[in-house]
C-alpha positions, 0 to 999 in steps of 0.5 A: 599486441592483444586488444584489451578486452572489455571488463566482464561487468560494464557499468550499467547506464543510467535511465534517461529522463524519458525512460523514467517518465515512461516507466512512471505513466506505465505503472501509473496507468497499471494502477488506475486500470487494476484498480477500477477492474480488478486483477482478473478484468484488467488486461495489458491492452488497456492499461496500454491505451491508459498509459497512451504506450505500445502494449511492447512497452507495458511488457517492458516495464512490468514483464506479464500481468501477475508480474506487473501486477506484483511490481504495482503493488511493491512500488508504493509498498516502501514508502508506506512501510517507511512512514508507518516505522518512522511515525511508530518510532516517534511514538516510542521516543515520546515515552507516550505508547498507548493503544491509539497512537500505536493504531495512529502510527500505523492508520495515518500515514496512509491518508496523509499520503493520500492527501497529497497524491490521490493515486494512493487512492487507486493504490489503496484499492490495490491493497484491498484486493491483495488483503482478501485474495489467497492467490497474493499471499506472497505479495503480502508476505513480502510487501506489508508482512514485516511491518505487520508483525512490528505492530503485532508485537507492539499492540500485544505488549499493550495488551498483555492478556489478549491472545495472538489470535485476539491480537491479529483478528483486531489487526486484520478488523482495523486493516479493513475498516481504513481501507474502506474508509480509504475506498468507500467515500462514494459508496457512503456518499450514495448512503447520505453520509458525505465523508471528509477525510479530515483528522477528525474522521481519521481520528474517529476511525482510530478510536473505534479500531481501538475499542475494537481490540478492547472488547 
C-alpha cells in the first residue's frame, strides 16, 4: 500500500500576531528613517536600529532597499486611493460637482488621515520624493496613477475649454502645494507664519488650487 502524498499546494499558515507586529515596526521604521534621509541617505542598518530588529529581518520583510523602498510607499497607497474614490463618489451622487469639491475629494482625505495617524506625515514626505524623482516613475504609475487620471477626467469635464496639458500642469500645481502643506508646517513656523491644519486652512488650500486651474 502506498503512502499518500502531500497535496502539491499546502495551505499557507496564516502570520502569527508576533510576525505582523514586526512587519508593522519593520516598515513603520522604513518610513520614518526614508522619510527624514531620503532614499539615497537611509541605509537598512538604520532602519534596522528604528525598528529595534536584526538587519536579517528588515531584508525579510522588505527584500533590498529599492524593494523596501517600493513596498513603503504602496502600503499606504490603498487606502489613500480608497478614500479619494469613495469621497469623489459622494460628490457625484450629491448631484453637486464643482471644481472645489472635486479638488476637496481628492485634498482632504490626506490630512484627514493625518489627523489620525501622524506617520502619514512621514508618509507624505515619501510622496514628496516619488512625485519629483524620474527613478520612481514606476512606483507612480502603479501606486497613485490610476486615481490621477480619474481626477484628470473629472476636472476636465468641468473645465471643458481647458487643454490636457492645462489640465495636468494644475493637477501636478494642486499635488504639490498640499504636499508642502503636508510637510512645511515647520518650515512656515521658522517664517512667522505658525499653521494649524484645521478645515479652514485645508479649505484655503482647496480654493487656491482651484483658481489655479481658473487662470
Amino acid at each position: 500500500m502506498s503512502e499518500m502524498q502531500p497535496p502539491e499546494t499546502e495551505r499557507k499558515r496564516a502570520p502569527s500576531k508576533r510576525a505582523l507586529a514586526t512587519k508593522l515596526r519593520v516598515f513603520d521604521a522604513a518610513e520614518k528613517v526614508f522619510a527624514d534621509r531620503g532614499f539615497d541617505g537611509a541605509t537598512i542598518r538604520e532602519i534596522a536600529a528604528e525598528a529595534g530588529e536584526p538587519v536579517g529581518t528588515i531584508h525579510h520583510h522588505g527584500g533590498g532597499k529599492n524593494a523596501l523602498f517600493h513596498k513603503t510607499v504602496a502600503r499606504r497607497a490603498e487606502t489613500l486611493s480608497c478614500d479619494r474614490l469613495n469621497a469623489l463618489q459622494q460628490v457625484r451622487s450629491d448631484g453637486d460637482k464643482t471644481l472645489e469639491r472635486v479638488l476637496a475629494a481628492f485634498i482632504c482625505p490626506f490630512f484627514e488621515l493625518s489627523s489620525k495617524d501622524p506617520r502619514w506625515r512621514d508618509y507624505a514626505r515619501l510622496v514628496a520624493f516619488v512625485s519629483v524623482d524620474s527613478r520612481w516613475q514606476n512606483i507612480s504609475a502603479e501606486c497613485f496613477d490610476p486615481v490621477a487620471e480619474v481626477f484628470i477626467e473629472e476636472i476636465s469635464s468641468l473645465l471643458p475649454k481647458a487643454s490636457r496639458k492645462q489640465i495636468v500642469e494644475g493637477f501636478v500645481y494642486s499635488v504639490s502645494a498640499m504636499l508642502a502643506l503636508l510637510t512645511s508646517q515647520n518650515r512656515m513656523g521658522a517664517l512667522g507664519a505658525k499653521v494649524d491644519l484645521d478645515s479652514t486652512r485645508i479649505d484655503h488650500l482647496v480654493n487656491f488650487c482651484a483658481a489655479g486651474f481658473r487662470v
